[in-house]
C-alpha positions in Angstrom: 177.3 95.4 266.6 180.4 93.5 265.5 178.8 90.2 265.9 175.9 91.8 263.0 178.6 92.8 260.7 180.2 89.4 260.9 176.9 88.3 259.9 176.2 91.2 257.2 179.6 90.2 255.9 178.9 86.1 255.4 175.3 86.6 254.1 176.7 88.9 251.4 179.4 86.6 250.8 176.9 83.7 250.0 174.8 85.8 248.0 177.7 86.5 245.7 178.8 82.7 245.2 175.0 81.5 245.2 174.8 81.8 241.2 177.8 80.1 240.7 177.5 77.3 243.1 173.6 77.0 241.9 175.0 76.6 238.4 177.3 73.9 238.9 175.1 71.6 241.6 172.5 71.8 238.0 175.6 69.9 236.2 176.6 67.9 238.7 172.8 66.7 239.9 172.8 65.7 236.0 175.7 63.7 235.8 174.9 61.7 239.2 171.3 61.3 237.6 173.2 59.8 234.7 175.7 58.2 236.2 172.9 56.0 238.2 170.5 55.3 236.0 173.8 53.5 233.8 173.7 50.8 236.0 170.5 49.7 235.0 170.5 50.8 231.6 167.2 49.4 229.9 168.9 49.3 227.1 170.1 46.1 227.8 167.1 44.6 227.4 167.0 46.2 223.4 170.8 45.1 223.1 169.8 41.3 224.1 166.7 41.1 222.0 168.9 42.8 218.9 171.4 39.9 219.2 168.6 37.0 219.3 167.1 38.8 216.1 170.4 39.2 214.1 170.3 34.7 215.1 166.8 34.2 214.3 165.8 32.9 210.7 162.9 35.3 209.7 161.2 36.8 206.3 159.9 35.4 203.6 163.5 33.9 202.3 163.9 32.2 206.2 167.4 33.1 206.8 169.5 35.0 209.8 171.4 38.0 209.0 174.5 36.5 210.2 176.1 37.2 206.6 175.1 41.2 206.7 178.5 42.8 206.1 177.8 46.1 207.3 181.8 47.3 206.6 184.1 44.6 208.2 182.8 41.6 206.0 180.5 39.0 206.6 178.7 38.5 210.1 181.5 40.9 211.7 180.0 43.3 214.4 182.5 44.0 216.2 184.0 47.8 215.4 182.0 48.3 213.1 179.7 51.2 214.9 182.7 53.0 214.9 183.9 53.5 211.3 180.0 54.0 210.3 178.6 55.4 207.8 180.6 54.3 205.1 180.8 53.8 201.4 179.6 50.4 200.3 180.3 48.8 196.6 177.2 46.3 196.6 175.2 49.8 196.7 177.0 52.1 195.4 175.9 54.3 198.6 177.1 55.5 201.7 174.3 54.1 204.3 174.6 54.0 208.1 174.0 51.4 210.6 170.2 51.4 209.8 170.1 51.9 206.7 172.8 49.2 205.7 170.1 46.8 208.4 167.5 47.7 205.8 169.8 46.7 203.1 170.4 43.2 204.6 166.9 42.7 205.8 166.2 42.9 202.3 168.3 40.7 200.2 169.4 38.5 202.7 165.7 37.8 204.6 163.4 39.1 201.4 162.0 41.9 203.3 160.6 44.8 201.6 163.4 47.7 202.6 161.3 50.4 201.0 158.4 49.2 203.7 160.0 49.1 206.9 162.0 53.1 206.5 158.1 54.1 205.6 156.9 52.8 209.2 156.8 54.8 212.0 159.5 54.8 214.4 158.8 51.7 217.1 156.2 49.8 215.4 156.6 46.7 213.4 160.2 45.6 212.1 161.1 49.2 213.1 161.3 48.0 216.6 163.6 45.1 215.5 165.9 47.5 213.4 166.5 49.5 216.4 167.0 46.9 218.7 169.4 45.3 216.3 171.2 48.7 216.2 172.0 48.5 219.9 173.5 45.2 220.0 175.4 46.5 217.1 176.6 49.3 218.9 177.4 48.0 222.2 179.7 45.5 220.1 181.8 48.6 219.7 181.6 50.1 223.2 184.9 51.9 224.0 186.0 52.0 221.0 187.4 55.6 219.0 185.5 56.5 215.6 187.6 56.4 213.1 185.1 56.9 210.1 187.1 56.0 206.5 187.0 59.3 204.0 188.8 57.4 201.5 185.8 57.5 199.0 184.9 60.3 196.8 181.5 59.4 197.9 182.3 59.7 201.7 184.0 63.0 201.1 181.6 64.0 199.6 179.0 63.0 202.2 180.9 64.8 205.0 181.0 68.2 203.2 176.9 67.6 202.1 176.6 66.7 206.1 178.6 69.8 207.0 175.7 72.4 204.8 172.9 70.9 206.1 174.6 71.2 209.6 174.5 74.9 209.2 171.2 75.4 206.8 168.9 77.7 208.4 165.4 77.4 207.7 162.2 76.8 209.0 159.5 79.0 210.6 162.3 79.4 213.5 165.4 80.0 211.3 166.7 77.5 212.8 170.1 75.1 212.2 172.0 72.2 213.9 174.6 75.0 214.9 171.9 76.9 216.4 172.3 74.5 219.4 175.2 72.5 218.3 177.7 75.2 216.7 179.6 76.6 219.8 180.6 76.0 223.4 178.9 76.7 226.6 175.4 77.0 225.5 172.4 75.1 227.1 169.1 74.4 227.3 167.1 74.2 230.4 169.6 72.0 232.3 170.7 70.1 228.7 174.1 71.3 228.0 174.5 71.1 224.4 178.1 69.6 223.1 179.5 71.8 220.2 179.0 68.9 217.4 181.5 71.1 215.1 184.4 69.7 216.5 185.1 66.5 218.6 182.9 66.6 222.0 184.8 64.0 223.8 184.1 60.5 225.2 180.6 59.4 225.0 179.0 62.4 223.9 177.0 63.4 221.0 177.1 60.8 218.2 179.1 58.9 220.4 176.2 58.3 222.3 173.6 57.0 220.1 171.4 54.6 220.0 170.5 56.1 223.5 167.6 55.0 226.1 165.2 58.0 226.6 164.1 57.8 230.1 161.5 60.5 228.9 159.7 58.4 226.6 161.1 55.2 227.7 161.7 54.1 224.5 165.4 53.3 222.4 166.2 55.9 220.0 168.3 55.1 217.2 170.2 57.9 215.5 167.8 58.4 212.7 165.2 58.9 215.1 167.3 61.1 217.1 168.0 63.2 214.0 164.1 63.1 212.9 163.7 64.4 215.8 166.2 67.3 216.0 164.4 68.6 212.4 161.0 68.3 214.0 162.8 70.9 216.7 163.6 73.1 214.5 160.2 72.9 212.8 162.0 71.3 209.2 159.4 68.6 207.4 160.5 65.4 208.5 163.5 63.6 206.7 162.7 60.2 205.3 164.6 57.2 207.1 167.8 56.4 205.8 167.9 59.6 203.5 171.1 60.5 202.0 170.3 64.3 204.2 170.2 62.1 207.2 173.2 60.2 206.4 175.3 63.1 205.4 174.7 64.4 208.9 175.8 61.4 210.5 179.0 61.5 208.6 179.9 65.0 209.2 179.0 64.2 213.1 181.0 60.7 212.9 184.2 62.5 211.6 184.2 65.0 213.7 183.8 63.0 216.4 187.0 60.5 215.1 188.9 59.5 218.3 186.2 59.5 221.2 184.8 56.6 222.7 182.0 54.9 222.1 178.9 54.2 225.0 176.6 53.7 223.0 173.9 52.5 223.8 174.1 54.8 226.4 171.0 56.3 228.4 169.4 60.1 228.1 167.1 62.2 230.0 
């Protein structure tokens, strides 16, 4: 009889702890899954190809985008991922990483800008865009955002970025902060980083352009923002809109003094 109670006693025990124990393997499981599949990153592959395309003389005007100034002057990658988006003079805009691409592609190369943002994501010179957005980004890996709000323009972009964060709508009523605006919430296994305030290292837009092991495919932030809207059932945003930019800002100040892994690699 005593021998049963001991028994009784330790199965009851377990029972207890088995949520909690259950709840953090799920975490952990995810981060190990992570954690290998970083080692061989396919990214890479997007990253290489991005820096043989910034090289190559292409378009109609046969040149190499290896004056693009996208913040730090001409041909400078590196740190400039993290200080974008930014005001820029020669646009009078505040553009992101692709969007300022498009820019370049355009007067630099003689591409037609307006084109390329109408073609769907991973097809034609989308594909290169994105690619050339990794290489960008991993030219900044471990480095803190520190996006400027100097401009009235960039102020202005962050506070824009901040509405539209919290804009419910939809046939879901549905915002960003619906999964982004506190702590501690998840989705299936996804635990969703609080976007409102600084997430940490390599989390959130400090993560992006990202490998999607789902898709296989390399998602650049627009894309990962066109696809957040399509979540919460919104029309699609065009690419490089000053909505989708806005949102980028708001995320990239908030998320000023966390480092950079981008391009890192998602479920």
């Amino acid at each position: 009889m005593k021998k049963l109670s001991t028994l009784t006693i330790a199965a009851s025990l377990a029972l207890s702890v088995a949520p909690v124990w259950a709840q953090k393997s799920a975490s952990q499981s995810i981060d190990e899954y992570r954690e290998m599949l970083q080692d061989g990153n396919p990214a890479d592959l997007f990253v290489a190809k991005g820096e043989d395309v910034w090289k190559q003389k292409r378009g109609p005007k046969n040149a190499s985008l290896e004056q693009c100034d996208l913040g730090k002057g001409p041909g400078v990658v590196k740190g400039v991922f993290a200080e974008l988006p930014r005001f820029f003079a020669d646009t009078g805009r505040v553009q992101d990483m692709e969007s300022r691409l498009l820019t370049c592609m355009e007067t630099l190369q003689g591409f037609n800008a307006a084109e390329i943002a109408k073609t769907g994501f991973g097809k034609g010179e989308q594909k290169n865009v994105t690619a050339l957005a990794a290489w960008i980004a991993s030219e900044s890996q471990g480095m803190k955002f520190n996006l400027p709000q100097s401009h009235a323009q960039e102020k202005m972009f962050y506070e824009v970025g901040k509405r539209l964060f919290f804009q419910r709508g939809g046939t879901h009523d549905f915002s960003c902060a619906s999964c982004h605006g506190e702590d501690g919430k998840r989705i299936r296994l996804q635990d969703l980083p609080n976007l409102t305030k600084n997430p940490g290292d390599g989390i959130g837009f400090a993560a992006w352009p990202a490998y999607r092991v789902s898709n296989g495919s390399l998602w650049g932030m627009q894309q990962r923002l066109n696809d957040c809207y399509r979540q919460q059932r919104f029309p699609e945003p065009a690419f490089g809109s000053d909505a989708t930019i806005a949102l980028g800002v708001y995320l990239g100040v908030n998320a000023k003094g966390a480092k950079s892994i981008a391009p890192a690699i998602k479920r």
